[in-house]
N, C-alpha and C positions, 0 to 999 in steps of 0.2 A: 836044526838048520832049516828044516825043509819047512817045519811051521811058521820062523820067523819070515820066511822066503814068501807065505801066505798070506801073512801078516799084512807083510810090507805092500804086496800086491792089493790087498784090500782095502786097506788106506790107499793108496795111492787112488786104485779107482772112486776111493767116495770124494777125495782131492778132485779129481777130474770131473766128478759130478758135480760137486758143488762149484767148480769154477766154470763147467757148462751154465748152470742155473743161474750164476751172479751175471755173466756175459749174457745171459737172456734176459735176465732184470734190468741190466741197464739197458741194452738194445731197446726195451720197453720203454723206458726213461724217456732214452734220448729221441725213440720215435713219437712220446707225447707232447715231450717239449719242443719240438718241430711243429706241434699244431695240425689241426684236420687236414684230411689230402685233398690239392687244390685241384676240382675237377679241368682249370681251365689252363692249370700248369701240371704239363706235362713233362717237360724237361727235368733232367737229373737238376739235383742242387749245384753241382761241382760243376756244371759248364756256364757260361756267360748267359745270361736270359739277354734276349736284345726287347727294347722295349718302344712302339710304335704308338703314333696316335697320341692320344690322350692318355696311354700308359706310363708315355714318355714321360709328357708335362708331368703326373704326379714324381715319378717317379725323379724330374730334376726340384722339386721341390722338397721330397725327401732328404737330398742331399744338400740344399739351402739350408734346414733347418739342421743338419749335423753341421754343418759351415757355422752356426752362428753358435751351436752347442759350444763349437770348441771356441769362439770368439768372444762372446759375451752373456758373462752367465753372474756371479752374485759381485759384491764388493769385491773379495778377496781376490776376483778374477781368473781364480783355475778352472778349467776347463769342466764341463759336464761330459760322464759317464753316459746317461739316460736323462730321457724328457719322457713326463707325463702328456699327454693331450686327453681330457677329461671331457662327456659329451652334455657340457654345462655351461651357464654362463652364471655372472655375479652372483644371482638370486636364487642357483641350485631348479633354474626350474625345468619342467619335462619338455616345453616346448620351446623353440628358438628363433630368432628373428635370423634373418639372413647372415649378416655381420657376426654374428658368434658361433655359427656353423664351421667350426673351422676342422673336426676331423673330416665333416665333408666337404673342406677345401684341400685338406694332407693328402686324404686318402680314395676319396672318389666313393666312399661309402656312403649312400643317404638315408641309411635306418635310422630310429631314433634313440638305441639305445647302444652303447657303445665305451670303448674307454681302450686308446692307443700307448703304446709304448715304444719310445724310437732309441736304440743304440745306434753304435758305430759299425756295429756288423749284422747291427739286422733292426729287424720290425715288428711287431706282433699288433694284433688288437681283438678286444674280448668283446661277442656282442648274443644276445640272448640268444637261443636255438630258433627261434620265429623269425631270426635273419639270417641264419646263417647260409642257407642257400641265395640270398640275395648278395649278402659281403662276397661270400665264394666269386661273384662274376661282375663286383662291380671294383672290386680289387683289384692290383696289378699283383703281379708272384712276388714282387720285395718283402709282400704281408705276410705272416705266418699270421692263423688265423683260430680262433680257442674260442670254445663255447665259455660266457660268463656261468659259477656255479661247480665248474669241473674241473681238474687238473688239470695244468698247472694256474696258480690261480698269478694274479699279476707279482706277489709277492716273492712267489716260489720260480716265476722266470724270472726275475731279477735277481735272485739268489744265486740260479744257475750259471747267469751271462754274467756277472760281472765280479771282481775279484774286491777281498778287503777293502777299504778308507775307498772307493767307489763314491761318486755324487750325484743322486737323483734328484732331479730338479723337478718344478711346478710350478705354475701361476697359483699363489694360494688362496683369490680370488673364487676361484671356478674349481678345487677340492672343497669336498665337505669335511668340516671339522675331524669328525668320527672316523674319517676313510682314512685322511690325513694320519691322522693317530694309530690308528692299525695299521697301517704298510711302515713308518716309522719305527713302532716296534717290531717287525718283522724284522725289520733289515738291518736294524740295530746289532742285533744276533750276529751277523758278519762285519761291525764295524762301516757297515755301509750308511753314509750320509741323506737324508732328505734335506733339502735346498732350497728356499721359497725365491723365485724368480720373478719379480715386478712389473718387469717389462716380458708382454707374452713374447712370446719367441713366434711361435706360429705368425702371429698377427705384423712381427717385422719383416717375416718373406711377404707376408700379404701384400703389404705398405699399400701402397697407394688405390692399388684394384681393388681393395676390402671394401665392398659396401658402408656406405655410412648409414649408423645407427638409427634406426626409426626412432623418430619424439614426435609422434600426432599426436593432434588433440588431444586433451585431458576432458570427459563431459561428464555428467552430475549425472548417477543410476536413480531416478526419481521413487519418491515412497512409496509411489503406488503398483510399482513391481518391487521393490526391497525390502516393504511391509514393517521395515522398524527404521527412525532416524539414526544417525550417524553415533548423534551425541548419545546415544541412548546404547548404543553396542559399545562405546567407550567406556563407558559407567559400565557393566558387564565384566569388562574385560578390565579395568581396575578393581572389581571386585575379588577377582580370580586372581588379582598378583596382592591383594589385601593379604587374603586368604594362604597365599604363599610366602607373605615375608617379604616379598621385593620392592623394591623402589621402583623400578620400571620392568620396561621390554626392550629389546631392537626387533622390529618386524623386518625381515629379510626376505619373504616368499610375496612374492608380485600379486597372489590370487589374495593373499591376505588380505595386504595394505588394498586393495579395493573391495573386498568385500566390507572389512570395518568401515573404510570413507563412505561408502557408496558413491564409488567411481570408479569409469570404467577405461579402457583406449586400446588403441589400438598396434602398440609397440612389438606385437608376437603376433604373428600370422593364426587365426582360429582363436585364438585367448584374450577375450576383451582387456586388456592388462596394461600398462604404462611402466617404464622403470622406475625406481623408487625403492627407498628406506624409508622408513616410520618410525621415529621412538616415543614411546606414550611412557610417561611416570606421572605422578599424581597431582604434579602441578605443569606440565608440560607437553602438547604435542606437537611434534617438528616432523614435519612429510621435508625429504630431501629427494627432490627431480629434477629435469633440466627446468629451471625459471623461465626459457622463451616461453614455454608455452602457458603459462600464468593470465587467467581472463577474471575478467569481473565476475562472471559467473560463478568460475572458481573458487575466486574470494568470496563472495556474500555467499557461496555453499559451507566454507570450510569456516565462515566467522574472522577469514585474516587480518581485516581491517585492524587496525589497530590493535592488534592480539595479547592482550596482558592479563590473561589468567588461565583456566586448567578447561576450559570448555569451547576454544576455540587454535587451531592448527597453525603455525606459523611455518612458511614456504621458506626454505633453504636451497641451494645449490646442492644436486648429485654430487657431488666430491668433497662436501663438508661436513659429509659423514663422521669421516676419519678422525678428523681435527677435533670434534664434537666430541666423540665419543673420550676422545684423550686426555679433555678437558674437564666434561662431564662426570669421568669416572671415579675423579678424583675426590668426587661429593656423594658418594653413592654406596651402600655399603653387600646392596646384591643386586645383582642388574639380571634377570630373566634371557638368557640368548637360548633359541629353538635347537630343542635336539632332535635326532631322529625320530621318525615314527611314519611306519607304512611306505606309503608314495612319496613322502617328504623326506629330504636328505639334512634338513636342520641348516644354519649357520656354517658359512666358509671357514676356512681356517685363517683368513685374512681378517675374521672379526673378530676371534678366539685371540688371535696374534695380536689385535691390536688395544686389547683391555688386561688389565692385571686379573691373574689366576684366581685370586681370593675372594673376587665378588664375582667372578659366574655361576650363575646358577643353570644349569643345560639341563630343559625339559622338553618336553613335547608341546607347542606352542596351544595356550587353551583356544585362541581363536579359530583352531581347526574343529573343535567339537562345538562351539556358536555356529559355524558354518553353517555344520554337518547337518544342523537339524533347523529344518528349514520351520520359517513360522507359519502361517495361516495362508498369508496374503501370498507368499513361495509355493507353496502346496498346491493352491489355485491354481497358478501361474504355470507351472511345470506341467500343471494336466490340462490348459488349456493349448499350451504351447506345443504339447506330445497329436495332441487331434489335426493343429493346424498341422503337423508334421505327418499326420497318418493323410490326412488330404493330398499334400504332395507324393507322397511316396505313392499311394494311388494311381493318379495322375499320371504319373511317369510310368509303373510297371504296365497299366493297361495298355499306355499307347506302343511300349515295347513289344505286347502279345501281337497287337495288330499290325504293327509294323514289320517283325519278322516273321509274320505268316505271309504278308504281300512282298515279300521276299528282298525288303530295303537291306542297306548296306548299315549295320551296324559297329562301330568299334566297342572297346572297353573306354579310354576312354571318351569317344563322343556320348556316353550311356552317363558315365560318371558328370558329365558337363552339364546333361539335361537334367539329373538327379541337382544338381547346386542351383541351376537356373528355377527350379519346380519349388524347393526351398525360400530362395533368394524372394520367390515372390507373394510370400505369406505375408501376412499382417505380424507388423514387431518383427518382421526377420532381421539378423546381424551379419545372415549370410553361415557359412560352416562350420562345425566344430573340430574339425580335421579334417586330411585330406581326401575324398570318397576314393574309395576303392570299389573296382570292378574287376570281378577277378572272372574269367572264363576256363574251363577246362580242368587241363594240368594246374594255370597259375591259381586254380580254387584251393589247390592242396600243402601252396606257402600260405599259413596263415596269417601273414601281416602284407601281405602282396598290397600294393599300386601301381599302376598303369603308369608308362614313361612312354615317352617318343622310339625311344630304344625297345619295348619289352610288347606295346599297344598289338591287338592283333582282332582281328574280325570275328564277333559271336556266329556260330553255326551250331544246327543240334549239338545241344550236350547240355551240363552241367552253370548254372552259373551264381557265386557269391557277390552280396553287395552288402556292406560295412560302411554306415555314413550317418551321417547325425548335424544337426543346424544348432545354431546360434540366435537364441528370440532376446529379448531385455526380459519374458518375462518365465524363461526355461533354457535351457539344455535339453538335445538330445540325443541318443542314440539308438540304434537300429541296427539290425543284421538280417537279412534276409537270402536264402538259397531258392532259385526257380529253376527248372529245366526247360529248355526250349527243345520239345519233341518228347518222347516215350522213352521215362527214365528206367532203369534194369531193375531187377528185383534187388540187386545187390544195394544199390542207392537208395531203391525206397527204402528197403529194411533199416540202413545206413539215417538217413534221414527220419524215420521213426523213433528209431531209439533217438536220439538226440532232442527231439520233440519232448520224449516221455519223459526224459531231463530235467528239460526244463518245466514242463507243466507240474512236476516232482516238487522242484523248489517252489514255485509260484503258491501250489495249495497248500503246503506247511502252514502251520499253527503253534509255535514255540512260546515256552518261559524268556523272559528277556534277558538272562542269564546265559544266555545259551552263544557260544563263539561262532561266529561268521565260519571259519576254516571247517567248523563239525558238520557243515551246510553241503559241505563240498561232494562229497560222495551222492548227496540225493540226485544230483545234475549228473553226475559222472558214471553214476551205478549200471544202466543202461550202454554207455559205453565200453564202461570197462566190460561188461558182460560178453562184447564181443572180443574180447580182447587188442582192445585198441585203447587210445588215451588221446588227450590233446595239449599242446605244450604252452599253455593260457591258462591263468585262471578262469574261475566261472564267474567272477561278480566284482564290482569295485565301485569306489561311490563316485557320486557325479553330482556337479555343481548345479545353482541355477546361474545362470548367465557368467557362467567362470568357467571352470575349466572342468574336459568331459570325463576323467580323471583324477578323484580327487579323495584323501582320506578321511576317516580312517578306516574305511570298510573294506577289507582287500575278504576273498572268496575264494579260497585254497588250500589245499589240505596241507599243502608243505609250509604255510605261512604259521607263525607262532606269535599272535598277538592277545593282548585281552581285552580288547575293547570290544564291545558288542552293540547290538542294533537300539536306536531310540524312536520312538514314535516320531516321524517328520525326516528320517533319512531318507535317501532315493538311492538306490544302486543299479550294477546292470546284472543281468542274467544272461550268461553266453557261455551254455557247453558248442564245443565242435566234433566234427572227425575227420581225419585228415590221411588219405589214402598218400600216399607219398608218387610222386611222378603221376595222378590217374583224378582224382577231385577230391573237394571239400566241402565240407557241410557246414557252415555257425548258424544257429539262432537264436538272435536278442532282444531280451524284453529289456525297459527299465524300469521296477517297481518301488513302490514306495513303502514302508513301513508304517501299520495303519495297526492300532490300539483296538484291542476287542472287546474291552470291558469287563473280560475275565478275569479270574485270581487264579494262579498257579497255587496248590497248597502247601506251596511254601511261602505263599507270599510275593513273590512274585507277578508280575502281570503277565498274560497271556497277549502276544502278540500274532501279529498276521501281514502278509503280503499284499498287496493292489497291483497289478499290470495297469501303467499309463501307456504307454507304447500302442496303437491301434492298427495295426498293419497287419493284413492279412497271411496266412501261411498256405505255401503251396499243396491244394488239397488231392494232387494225383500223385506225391510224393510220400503221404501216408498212409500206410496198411491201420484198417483202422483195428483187424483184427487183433494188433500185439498191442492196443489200449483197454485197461479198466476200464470200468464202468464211470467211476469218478473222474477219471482222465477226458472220456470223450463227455461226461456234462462239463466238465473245465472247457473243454473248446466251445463246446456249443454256447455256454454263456460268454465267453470272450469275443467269438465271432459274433454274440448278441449285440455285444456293446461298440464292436465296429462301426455295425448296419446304425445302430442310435445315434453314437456321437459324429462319427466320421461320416455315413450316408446323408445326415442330416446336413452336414455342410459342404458336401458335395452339392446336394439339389439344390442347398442356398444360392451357388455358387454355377448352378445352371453347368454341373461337370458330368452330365449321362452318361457319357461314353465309360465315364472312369464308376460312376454308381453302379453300373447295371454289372462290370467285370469285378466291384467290390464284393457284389448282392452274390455273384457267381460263386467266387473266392470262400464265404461265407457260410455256405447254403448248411445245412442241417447235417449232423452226422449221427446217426441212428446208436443209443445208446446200449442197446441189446442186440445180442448177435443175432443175426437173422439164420435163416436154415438154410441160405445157401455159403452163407460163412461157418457154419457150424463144424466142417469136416474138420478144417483145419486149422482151429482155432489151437486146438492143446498142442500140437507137435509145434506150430510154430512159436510158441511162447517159453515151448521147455528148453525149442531151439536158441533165442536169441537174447534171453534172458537171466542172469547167472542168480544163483541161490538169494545174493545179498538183497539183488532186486526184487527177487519174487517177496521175500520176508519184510520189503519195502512196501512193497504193493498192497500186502495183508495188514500192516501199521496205518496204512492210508483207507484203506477199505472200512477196517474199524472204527477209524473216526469218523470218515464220511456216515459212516451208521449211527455213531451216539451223536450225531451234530445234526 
């Protein structure tokens, strides 16, 4: 009796355990799916939040768009469960014109990456960690707020909030085919409906205050920056659907259909781009835009006149897309539509929907790797266009040294205004390739920070980031630079060092062409991780010429899993950072090019190499030069050589002393052998700040530098 009395008490208590431990599991659950804790919501969930200001406004539009959920949603007319809002428009692309900004018309968020979800009892949205202290305070508390990549993903909140035959709705314009189809079969699992929705719902709160769509100009990218005719990358790119079996293409990515035409506009704020469809088949090509803006020019570029064979473009109506395709389809027996790859989210689900299944063919669009690898007459262009760009940037940081020594009133952004204006006034300038950011201080340590009316604040000693890049017809580019204004700590110099030796890491590599962009990733990162710290960016990504500063297929990240690799004539950027969280931040970025050495790998392969175009000085009171190789500090000195040559040169052209003479400064020689009064401290501090992987990095570089 007395053992079964034991018994029973022991089970019971592991009963009691395990119903402790499941009650802690879900408490865990349900405190994930509640979303990060909102530093600017402080109130319990259960009491009424009142909501003031511009809180208010989003927060009555929030409930406009559940008003129309339950009002008008497919044929069928039952009411919708949840609404997508996706941080897209038609063409899937990164960057957005006013008018289809519409999470940051819901929700007051203006990052640029993002993707909302709205029930009837609540709200979420998921946007990369590089915003998420932004969303935190530009949100109202209705939002629960989730890092994209982490628990719960959008599949697995909607799993949680909503019960059986449930109806997820979407504009299936502005989802990507791919996304569409995985959240579908997610949800499917609970008998929960996706719902393709025609009329946006966001855009009927908008109604009438919605911005109307930019259609400027359409103008002709001439050959003498595009380096190949039009007709000539058409032939190219029906070789490539030869070679595939297809009868056509639908081009759906904006950077595309102007890089084949060569033509450019101005429809996206920063992305010379127009809206627009393309379909090229073998006897066919039909560009579909708004027709007002149709000029002679246009026509005798594209051949429209009279357009009756396979080597000139016939103008359509933007919305005759649809019709076309419905028509056309019916004669075609595999039609090419873009599927993912890298930075590119492929074809909507609204073009997926609207051709029969058996002739799609869903790849990675070949005119992303025609791009990628620029010709001869690109090559030039992109390095001419990086000097006029190191001349302004010049310009600008010298007159900041002088001016906050004579103790003027500087902002972040009146800094960023003079950095566009310094730009704006190059030869072939387009003006920006995004918005500059000026980050001072604390705001250096959000990595994707820009300056607002709301956040702008006065530089005084400390720390300061600037991330900005211009728009020429005959380059792209980008730049990052960290300066201190006053006597930076040993902790930042160090801070700032490693990050250097990062990047100078990737720069002097010498690879098989074989070799995957993600494997690249630790050379940048090795010096940081060393300190035990990270940054939550990649290091590299490819960039257009005269398109856009973001662009594939070269992503540079160790968590990325792609197999495309580097070709002679790619440009990409180069951007390790470090990022002290609430105290400063460090990035710095080259963008180099991919330059052929002439060598054989023994396998046969070629032996490739890097080039820095980017010409922009680095802050030289910010690096120790002690914790650099020897090969590291000849990398500076010949980089800093090539400043003083191309850049100095067109400063004096340009009659800019003020900005030469603080270049020449910037520049000056870094002694490549330790002298004897750096000798004390040369080994403690490198054994200090430099983890195993890096030192074994350093002896990989060292040796080569020796056999080369």
């Amino acid at each position: 009796m007395q053992r079964r009395k034991i018994g029973f008490q022991a089970g019971l208590g592991s009963i009691l355990v395990l119903g402790t431990l499941l009650a802690m599991v879900g408490q865990s659950i349900a405190n994930e799916f509640q979303g990060i804790r909102r530093s600017k919501c402080q109130q319990s969930r259960d009491r009424t939040q009142i909501y003031e200001g511009a809180d208010n406004v989003l927060m009555k539009r929030l409930q406009a768009l559940r008003t129309e959920m339950r009002a008008r949603t497919s044929t069928q007319s039952a009411e919708l469960d949840a609404y997508l809002v996706p941080m897209y428009d038609e063409h899937q692309s990164q960057y957005l014109m006013e008018a289809d900004q519409r999470i940051r018309f819901l929700t007051g968020f203006t990052g640029t990456i993002g993707e909302a979800v709205v029930l009837m009892r609540s709200a979420a949205i998921w946007t990369d960690d590089r915003y998420i202290e932004q969303a935190d305070q530009e949100l109202n508390c209705a939002w629960r707020l989730f890092r994209t990549g982490e628990r719960p993903t959008v599949a697995e909140y909607l799993l949680s909030e909503l019960s059986p035959e449930a109806r997820v709705g979407a504009d299936p314009q502005l989802v990507p085919h791919h996304a569409w189809k995985a959240l579908e079969t997610e949800l499917s699992a609970d008998y929960i409906r996706m719902v393709p929705i025609n009329r946006n719902l966001v855009d009927m709160i908008w109604g009438g205050r919605r911005p109307a769509p930019r259609s400027g100009a359409i103008k002709v990218h001439p050959v003498r920056f595009a380096g190949e005719r039009w007709d000539s990358k058409v032939a190219r790119l029906r070789a490539n659907l030869t070679a595939m079996r297809c009868d056509g293409m639908i081009v759906t990515s904006l950077t595309e259909v102007a890089y084949l035409l060569n033509l450019r506009g101005s429809d996206i704020p920063h992305v010379p781009v127009f809206k627009a469809y393309l379909l090229v088949t073998h006897r066919e090509l039909l560009l579909y835009t708004n027709t007002s803006r149709e000029t002679l020019g246009l026509k005798n570029h594209l051949k429209a006149h009279s357009c009756h064979n396979e080597n000139c473009v016939q103008l359509r109506d933007y919305g005759d897309v649809w019709r076309d395709l419905r028509t056309l389809a019916q004669h075609w027996h595999r039609l090419l539509v873009p599927g993912a790859v890298v930075f590119d989210t492929g074809a909507s689900e609204a073009i997926h929907a609207t051709l029969p299944r058996n002739i799609v063919f869903e790849r990675p669009s070949p005119i992303i790797f025609l791009r990628a690898q620029k010709n001869q007459v690109e090559r030039q262009g992109m390095r001419q266009a990086h000097i006029r760009d190191g001349v302004a940037m010049c310009e600008v940081l010298s007159r900041l040294e002088e001016r906050f020594i004579a103790g003027d009133h500087i902002t972040e952004m009146s800094l960023a205004r003079e950095i566009d204006h310094a730009r704006k006034t190059q030869n072939n300038s387009e003006g920006i390739a995004f918005p500059t950011s000026v980050a001072y201080g604390v705001h250096s340590s959000m990595p994707n920070y820009t300056p607002s009316n709301r956040t702008n604040i006065e530089l005084s000693e400390g720390m300061v980031l600037i991330d900005s890049g211009g728009q020429y017809e005959d380059g792209t580019t980008e730049v990052s630079r960290t300066l201190h204004l006053g006597e930076p700590t040993a902790e930042q110099i160090r801070a700032y060092t490693n990050v250097l030796i990062g990047m100078i890491r990737l720069s002097m590599l010498t690879f098989p062409e074989n070799l995957k962009p993600a494997e690249l990733d630790a050379l940048a990162r090795g010096p940081v991780w060393g300190s035990m710290n990270d940054y939550p960016h990649g290091t590299g990504h490819g960039i257009g010429s005269y398109s856009s500063v973001r662009e594939s297929p070269i992503s540079i990240s160790y968590t990325a899993k792609q197999r495309f690799t580097f070709k002679e004539g790619y440009f990409f950027s180069n951007e390790p950072g470090y990022y002290k969280n609430g105290a400063f931040g460090i990035r710095l970025e080259n963008v180099l090019e991919v330059v052929d050495t002439a060598k054989m790998h023994p396998t046969g392969y070629k032996f490739l190499a890097f080039q820095d175009v980017t010409l922009v000085p680095f802050e030289q009171k910010m690096i120790d030069r002690t914790l650099l190789s020897v090969p590291e500090k000849k990398w500076l000195n010949d980089y800093n050589a090539r400043i003083r040559q191309h850049v100095g040169s067109e400063l004096k052209r340009k009659h800019k002393m003020d900005a030469f003479y603080w270049m020449m400064n910037k520049t000056r020689h870094v002694p490549e052998y330790v002298t004897e009064a750096d000798y004390n401290g040369v080994a403690t501090t490198r054994h200090d700040h430099l983890s195993i992987a890096g030192a074994l990095t350093i002896g990989f570089l060292l040796t080569r530098f020796v056999l080369n």
